[in-house]
C-alpha positions in Angstrom: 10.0 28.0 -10.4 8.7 25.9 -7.6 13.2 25.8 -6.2 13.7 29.6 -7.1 15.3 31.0 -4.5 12.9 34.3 -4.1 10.0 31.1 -3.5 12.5 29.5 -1.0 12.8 32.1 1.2 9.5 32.9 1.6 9.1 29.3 2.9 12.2 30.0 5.0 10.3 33.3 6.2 7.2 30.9 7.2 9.1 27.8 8.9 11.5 30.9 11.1 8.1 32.3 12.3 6.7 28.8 13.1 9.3 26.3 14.0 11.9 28.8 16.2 12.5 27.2 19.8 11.4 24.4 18.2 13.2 20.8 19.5 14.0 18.5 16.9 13.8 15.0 18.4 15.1 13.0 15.2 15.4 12.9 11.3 14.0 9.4 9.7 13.7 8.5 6.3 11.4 5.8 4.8 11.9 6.1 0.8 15.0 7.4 -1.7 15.1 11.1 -2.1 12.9 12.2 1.1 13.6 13.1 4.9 11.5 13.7 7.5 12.9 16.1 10.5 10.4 15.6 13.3 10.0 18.1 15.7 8.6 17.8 19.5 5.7 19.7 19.1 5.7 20.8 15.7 4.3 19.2 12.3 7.4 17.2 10.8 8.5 18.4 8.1 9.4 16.4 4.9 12.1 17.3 2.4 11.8 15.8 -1.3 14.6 15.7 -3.1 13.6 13.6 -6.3 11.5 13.9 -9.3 9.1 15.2 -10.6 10.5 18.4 -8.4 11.9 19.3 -5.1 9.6 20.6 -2.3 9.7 21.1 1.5 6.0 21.2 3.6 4.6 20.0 7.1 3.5 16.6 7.3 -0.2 16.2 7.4 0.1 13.6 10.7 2.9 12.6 12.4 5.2 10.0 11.1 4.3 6.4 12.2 7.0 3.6 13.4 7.8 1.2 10.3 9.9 -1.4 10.0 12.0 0.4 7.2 12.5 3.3 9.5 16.3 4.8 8.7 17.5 6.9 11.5 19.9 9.9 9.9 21.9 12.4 11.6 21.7 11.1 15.0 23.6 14.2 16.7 21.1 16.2 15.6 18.2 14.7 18.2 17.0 16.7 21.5 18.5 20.1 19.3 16.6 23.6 19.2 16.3 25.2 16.5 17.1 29.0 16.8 16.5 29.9 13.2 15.9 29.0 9.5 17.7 31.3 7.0 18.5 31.2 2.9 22.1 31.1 1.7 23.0 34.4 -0.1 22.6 33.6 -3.9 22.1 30.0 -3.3 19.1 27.9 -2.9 20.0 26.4 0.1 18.2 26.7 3.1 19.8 26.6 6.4 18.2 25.2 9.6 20.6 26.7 12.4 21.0 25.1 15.5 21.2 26.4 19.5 24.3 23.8 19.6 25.9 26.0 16.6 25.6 23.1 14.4 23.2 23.2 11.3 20.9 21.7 8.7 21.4 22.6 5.2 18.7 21.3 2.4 20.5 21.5 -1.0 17.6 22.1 -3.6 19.3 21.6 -6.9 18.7 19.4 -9.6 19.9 16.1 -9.5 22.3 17.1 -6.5 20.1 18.1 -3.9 20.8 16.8 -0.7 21.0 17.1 3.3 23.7 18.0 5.2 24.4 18.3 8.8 27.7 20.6 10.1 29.2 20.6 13.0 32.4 20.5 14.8 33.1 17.0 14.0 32.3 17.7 10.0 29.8 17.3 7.5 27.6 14.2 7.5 25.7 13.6 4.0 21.8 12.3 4.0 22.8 11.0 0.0 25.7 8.8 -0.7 27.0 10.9 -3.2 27.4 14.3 -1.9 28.2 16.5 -5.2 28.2 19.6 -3.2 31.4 21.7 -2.7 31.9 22.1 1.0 32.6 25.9 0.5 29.1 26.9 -0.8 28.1 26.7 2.9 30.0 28.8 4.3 28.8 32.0 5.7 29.0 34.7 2.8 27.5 38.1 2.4 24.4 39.0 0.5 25.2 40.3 -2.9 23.9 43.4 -4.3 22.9 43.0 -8.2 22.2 46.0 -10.6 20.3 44.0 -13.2 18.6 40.5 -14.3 21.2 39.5 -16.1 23.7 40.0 -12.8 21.6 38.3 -9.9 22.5 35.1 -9.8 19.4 34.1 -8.3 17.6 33.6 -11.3 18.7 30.5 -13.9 19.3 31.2 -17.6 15.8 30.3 -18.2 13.8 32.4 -16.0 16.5 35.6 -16.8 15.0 34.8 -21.1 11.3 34.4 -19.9 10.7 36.4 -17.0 9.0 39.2 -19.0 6.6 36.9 -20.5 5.0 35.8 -17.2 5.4 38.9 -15.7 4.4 41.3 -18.0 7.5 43.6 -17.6 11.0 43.3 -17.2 12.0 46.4 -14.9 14.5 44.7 -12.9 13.1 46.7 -10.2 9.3 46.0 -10.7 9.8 42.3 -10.8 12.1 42.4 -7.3 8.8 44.4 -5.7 6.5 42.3 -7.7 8.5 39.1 -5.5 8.5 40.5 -2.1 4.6 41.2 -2.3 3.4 38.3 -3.8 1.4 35.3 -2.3 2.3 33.0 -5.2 -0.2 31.5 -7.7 0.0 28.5 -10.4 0.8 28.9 -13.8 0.9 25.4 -15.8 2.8 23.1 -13.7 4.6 26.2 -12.0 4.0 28.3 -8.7 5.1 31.8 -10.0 5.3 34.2 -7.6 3.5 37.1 -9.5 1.2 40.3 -9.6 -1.9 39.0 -7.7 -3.2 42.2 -6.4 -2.9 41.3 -2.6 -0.5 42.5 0.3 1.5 40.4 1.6 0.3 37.6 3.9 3.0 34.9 4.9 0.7 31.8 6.0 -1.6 33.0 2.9 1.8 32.4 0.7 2.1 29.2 2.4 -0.9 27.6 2.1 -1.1 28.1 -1.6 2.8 26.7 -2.0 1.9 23.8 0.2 -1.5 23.3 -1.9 0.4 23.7 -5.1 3.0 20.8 -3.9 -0.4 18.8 -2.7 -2.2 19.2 -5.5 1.0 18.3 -8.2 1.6 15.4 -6.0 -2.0 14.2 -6.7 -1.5 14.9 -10.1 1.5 12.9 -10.5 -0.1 10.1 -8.7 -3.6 9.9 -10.4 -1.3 10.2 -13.9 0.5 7.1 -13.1 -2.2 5.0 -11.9 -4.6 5.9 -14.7 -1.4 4.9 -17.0 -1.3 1.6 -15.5 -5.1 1.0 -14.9 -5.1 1.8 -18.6 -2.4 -0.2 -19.8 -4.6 -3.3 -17.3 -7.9 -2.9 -19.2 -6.3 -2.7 -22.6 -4.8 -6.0 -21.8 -7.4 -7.6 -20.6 -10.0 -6.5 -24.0 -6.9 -7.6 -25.9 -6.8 -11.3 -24.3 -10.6 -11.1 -24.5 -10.1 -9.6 -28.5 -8.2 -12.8 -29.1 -10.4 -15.4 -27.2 -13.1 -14.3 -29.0 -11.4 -14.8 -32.2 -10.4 -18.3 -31.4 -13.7 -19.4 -30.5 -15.7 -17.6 -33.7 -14.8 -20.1 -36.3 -16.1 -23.8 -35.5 -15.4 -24.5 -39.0 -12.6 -27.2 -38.3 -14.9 -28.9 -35.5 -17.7 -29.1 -37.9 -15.3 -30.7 -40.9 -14.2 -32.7 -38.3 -17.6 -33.8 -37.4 -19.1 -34.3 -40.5 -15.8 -36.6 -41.6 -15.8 -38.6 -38.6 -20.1 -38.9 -38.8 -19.8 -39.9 -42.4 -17.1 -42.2 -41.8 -19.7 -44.3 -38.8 -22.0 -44.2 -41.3 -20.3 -46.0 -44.2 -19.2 -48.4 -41.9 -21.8 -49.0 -40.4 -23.2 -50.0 -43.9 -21.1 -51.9 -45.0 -19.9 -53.7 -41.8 -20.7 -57.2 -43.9 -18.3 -56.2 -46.3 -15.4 -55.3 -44.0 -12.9 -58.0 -43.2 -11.3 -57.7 -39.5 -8.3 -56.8 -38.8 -7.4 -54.5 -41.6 -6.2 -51.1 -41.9 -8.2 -49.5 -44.0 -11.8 -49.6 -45.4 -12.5 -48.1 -49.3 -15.8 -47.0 -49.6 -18.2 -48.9 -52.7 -18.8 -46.4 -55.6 -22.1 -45.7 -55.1 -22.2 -45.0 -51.5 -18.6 -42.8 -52.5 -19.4 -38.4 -50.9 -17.1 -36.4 -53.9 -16.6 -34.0 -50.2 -14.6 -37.0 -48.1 -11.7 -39.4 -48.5 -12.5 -43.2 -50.7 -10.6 -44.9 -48.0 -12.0 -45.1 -44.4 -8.8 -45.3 -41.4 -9.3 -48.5 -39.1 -7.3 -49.7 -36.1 -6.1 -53.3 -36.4 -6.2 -54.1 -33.0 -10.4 -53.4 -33.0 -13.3 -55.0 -34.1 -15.4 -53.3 -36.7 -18.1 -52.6 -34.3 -15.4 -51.3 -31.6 -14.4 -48.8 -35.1 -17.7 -47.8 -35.9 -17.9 -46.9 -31.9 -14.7 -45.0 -32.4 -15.7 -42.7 -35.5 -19.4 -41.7 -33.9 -17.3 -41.3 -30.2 -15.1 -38.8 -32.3 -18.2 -37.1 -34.3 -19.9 -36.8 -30.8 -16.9 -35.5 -29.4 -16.4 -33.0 -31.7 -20.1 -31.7 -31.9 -19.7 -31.4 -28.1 -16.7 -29.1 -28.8 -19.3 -27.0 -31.2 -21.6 -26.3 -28.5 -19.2 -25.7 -25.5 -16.9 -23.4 -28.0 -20.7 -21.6 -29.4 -21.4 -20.9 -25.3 -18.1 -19.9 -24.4 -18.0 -17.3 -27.0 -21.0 -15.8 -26.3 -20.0 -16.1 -22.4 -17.0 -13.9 -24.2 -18.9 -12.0 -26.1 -21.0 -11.1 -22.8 -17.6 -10.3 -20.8 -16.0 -8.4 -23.4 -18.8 -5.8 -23.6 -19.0 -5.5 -20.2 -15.1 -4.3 -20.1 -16.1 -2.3 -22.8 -18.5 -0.7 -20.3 -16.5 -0.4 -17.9 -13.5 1.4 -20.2 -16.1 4.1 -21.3 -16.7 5.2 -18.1 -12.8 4.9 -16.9 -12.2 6.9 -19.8 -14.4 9.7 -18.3 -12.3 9.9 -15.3 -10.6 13.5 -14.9 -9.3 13.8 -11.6 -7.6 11.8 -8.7 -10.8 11.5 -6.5 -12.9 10.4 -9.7 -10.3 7.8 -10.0 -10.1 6.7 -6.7 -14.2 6.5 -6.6 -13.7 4.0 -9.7 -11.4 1.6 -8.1 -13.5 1.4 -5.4 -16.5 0.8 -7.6 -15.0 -1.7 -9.7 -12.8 -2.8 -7.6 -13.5 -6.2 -8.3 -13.1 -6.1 -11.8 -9.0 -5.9 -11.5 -7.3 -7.9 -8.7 -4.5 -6.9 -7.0 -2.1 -9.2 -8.5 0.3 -7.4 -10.8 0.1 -8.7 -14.3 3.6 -10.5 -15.9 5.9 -8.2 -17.8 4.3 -9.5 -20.7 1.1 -8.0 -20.4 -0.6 -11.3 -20.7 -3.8 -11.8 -18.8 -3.7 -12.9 -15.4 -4.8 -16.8 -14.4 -8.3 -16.5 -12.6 -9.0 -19.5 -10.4 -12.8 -19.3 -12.1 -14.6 -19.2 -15.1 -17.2 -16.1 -15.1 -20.4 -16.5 -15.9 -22.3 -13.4 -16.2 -26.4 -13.3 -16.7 -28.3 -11.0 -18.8 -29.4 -8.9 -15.7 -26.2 -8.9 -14.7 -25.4 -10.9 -12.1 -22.0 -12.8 -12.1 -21.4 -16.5 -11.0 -18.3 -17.8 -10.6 -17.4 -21.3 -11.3 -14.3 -23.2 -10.0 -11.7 -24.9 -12.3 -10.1 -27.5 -10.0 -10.0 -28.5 -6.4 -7.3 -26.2 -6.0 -8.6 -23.2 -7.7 -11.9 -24.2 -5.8 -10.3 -23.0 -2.6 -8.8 -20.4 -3.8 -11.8 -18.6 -5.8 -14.4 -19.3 -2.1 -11.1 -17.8 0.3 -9.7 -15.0 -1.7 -11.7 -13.9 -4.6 -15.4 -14.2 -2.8 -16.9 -11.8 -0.6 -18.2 -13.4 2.8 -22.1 -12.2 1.9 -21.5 -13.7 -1.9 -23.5 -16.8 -1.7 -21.9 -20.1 -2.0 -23.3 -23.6 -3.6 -21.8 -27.0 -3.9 -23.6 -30.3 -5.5 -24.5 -32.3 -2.1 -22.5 -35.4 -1.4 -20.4 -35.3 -4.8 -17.5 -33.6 -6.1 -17.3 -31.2 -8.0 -16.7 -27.2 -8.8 -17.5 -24.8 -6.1 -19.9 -22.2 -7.5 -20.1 -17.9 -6.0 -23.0 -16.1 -7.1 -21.3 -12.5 -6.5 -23.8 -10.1 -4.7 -21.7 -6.7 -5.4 -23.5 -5.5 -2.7 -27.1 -6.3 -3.8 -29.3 -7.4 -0.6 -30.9 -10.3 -1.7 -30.2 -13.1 -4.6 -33.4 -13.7 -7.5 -34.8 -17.2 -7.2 -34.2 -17.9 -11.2 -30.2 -16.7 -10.3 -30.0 -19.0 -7.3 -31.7 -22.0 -9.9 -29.2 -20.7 -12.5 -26.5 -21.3 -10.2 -27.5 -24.6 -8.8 -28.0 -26.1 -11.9 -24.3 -25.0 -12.7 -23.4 -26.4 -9.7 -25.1 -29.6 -11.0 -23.5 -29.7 -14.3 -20.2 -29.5 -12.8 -20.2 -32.8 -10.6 -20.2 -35.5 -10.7 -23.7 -36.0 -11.1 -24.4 -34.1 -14.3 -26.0 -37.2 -16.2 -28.5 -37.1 -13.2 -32.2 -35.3 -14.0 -31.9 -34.2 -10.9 -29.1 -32.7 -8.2 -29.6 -31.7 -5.1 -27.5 -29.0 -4.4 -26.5 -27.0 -1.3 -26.2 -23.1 -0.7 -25.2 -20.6 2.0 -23.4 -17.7 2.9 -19.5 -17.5 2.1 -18.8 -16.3 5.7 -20.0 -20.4 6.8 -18.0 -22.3 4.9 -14.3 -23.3 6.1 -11.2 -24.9 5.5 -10.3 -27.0 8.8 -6.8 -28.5 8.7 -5.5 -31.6 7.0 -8.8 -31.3 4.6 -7.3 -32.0 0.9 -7.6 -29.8 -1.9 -10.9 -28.3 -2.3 -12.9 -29.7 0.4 -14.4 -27.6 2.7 -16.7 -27.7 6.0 -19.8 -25.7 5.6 -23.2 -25.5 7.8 -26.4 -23.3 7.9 -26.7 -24.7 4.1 -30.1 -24.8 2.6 -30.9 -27.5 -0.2 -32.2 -26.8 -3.7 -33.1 -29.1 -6.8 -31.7 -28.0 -10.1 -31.4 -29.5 -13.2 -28.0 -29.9 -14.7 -27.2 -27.1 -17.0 -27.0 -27.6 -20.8 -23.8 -26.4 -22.6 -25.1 -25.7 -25.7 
């Protein structure tokens, strides 16, 4: 009942008493559905014309210069207003001019509009007028002798009046109307028995909070939907990562085979004639588990083959380990967004919500995801300690730029292996004071392991603030200028 023309004209009551004499300077819009009319030394006011309802209120501050700024209605600037009136019947409210020109706000749904009329004709604020020129005419209030005759009321307020209102004396719910300061009901303001007299700013402060408050609601709704729809998407990619790197069983076949395979050839390298393509394995050396015939390549010798298989069984041991540590590195994350989901789940109102974002704000970048819903590319891999500390390592030279200049925080600390290439490591500091030595050692030795010089026993490695270190122009991909750094020694980290 927020339109209903009894609400309207209370608003129309409270804008006559406070915006009469007033000069309107100029009408703007900045989005579909909503003009502003600004007044010299009045609030502006902004008229909503689109969903989820239809509303008019003061601005909370006055409307600042944008580049999308749309002038509208430009005869209508340096006019005074003389007075703001409701069309008989209709819910229409008319903003009259000295000039005898006028302002007419349409609020029906899915036609509302503007509309300016003056001697020259009516100019429309929406393309598509839908409004028959006639209904603004002057016409005389009607007098109704029952609900079902006022045409102020709609079909649906006419069959359920009486429930809201307890009674349905015509006559009782006009008086109950003209005295009431409104209230909420639902997603409603009703304007109904609430004991009071009359006060008209009382009445307007609770419509105005009512259209505040919905318009939180409606917000907090849709950005809880889509922080929602974010998380799930990111413990599903995280659901299904974990799943690919729980079952090594192919890497350790593959291991064992190719292990074996050195082995028997190893041998029998006596026996093995060069340059064939294939090996078969004596009987009693034969495994019932693996293949009688052994694969060679022609164009090697049979040590350069036996190298081959125990490169391969190596290879794929090394795959164990790294896919063993980057599941529980997984395993680690995907807890931690379970975390963090039970306490977005707990969130019940808009200012909850907007002390979570700022909380985790970290947690969800900016960037919106694809239509998809497929997790975004981070320029790091995560790394995230038992105490929970998070270090962030880069995947390339490119993504190294882009994980120290956009995703890191200029206290984060930063670290680099000394006079090598290599990742670029952040230990993120979430606003914690000071780093732990054994995290600082943790993340050097990362450091370590991903340069260059992660066969050495010992790197040294270099640290600083993220505020120090800079890109200077012409440097390639990943290489950065840095000072104030501090040097540690740290032993390459083991992926096990």
């Amino acid at each position: 009942m927020i339109t209903s023309w009894f609400t309207l004209t209370k608003c129309a009551d409270y804008f006559h008493r406070h915006y009469r004499k007033a000069v309107l300077e100029h009408c703007v819009t900045f989005r579909k559905n909503e003009l502003m009319l600004v007044f010299r030394d009045r609030k502006a006011l902004i008229v909503h014309l689109g969903a989820p309802f239809q509303y008019i209120i003061p601005a909370s501050r006055p409307p600042s210069p944008r580049q999308d700024t749309l002038r509208i209605f430009p005869g209508t600037e340096g006019n005074i207003l003389s007075g703001v009136s409701m069309l008989p019947g209709e819910r229409i409210m008319r903003f009259s001019m000295k000039n005898n020109a006028s302002l007419f706000v349409v609020f029906r749904s899915n036609r509302g509009n503007v509309i300016r009329l003056s001697e020259q004709g009516p100019e429309f604020f929406k393309k598509k007028p839908r409004i028959d020129p006639a209904l603004l005419q002057e016409q005389e209030a009607g007098t109704y002798a029952s609900l079902q005759e006022d045409v102020r009321f709609n079909p649906y307020w006419k069959k359920h009046i009486a429930d809201v209102l307890g009674t349905g004396d015509y006559q009782q719910i006009l008086d109950i109307f003209r005295n009431s300061n409104g209230c909420r009901i639902g997603k409603r303001f009703v304007l109904c028995d609430d004991g009071e007299s009359y006060d008209p700013d009382r009445f307007y402060e609770r419509y105005r909070a009512f259209v505040v408050n919905r318009l939180q609601e409606q917000q907090f709704y849709q950005e809880h939907g889509t922080l929602e729809r974010r998380i799930h998407a990111e413990l599903n990619d995280l659901q299904k990562k974990l799943h690919r790197t729980a079952n090594d069983a192919k890497f350790s076949e593959r291991a064992r085979r190719y292990r074996y395979f050195a082995d028997m050839l190893s041998a029998c390298r006596y026996d093995i004639k060069g340059h064939e393509d294939s090996f078969e394995i004596p009987d009693p050396l034969r495994d019932p588990d693996f293949p009688k015939k052994i694969p060679l390549d022609k164009s090697m010798g049979v040590s350069e083959n036996i190298e081959r298989y125990y490169r391969k069984a190596r290879d794929s041991e090394k795959r164990i380990r790294e896919n063993r540590a980057r599941h529980r590195e997984l395993r680690m994350f995907y807890d931690l967004w379970n975390r963090y989901y039970g306490t977005f789940q707990k969130i019940g109102s808009y200012r909850d919500l907007k002390a979570w974002k700022k909380q985790y704000a970290d947690m969800l970048p900016p960037a919106d995801r694809s239509s998809r819903g497929t997790a975004e590319r981070r320029p790091y891999h995560e790394h995230i300690t038992a105490d929970k500390w998070r270090i962030r390592i880069g995947r390339s030279a490119k993504d190294n730029d882009e994980m120290t200049f956009k995703y890191a925080a200029k206290n984060d600390i930063w670290l680099h292996a000394r006079n090598s290439t290599g990742s670029h490591v952040i230990i993120k500091k979430d606003g914690k004071k000071e780093v732990p030595k054994h995290i600082l050692l943790l993340a050097a030795s990362l450091a370590a392991r991903h340069s260059e010089e992660k066969h050495a026993s010992l790197v040294c490695v270099v640290y600083t603030q993220r505020k120090y270190v800079t890109k200077r122009k012409g440097f390639p991909p990943g290489k950065v200028h840095f000072q104030f750094e501090k040097d540690i020694m740290a032993k390459p980290a083991e992926i096990r």
